[in-house]
Phi, psi and omega in degrees: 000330190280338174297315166277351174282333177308297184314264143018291179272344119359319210259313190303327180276350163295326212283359187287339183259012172266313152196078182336359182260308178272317150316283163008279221285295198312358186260000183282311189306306192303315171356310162270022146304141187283358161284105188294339181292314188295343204259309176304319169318315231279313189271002155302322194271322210280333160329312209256352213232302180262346158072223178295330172313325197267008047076274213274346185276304171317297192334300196310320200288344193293316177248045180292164160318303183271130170285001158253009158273320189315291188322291199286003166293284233308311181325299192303324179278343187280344184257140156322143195256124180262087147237000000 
């Protein structure tokens, strides 16, 4: 199982040169995931892939379960958004 949950954040991080529109929606859904690994992708690629659009979602992510999803939302809002 830990091998398709792996997979799973791999693949949210490939999706950004495929279609930004579509990565966006699959890195919101992955938010929600019972995977602490895949939610940790997810708000790293959505940081990188929506910029200020990605804000309310990153918020959402502050009272995560896992204390390192949690960290890396409060960074990803804590950083300048470079574009």
């Amino acid at each position: 199982m830990a091998t398709k949950q792996g997979g799973k954040a791999k693949d949210l991080r490939i999706l950004g040169p495929i279609s930004e529109a579509a990565g966006i929606l699959a890195g919101k859904g992955a938010l929600q995931d019972s995977s602490a690994s895949v939610r940790l992708a997810a708000v790293w690629g959505l940081y990188h892939l929506a910029g200020q659009e990605s804000i309310n979602g990153l918020l959402s992510m502050v009272l995560d379960e896992d204390e390192e999803v949690r960290r890396r939302a409060v960074t990803c809002i804590g950083w300048p958004i470079r574009f």
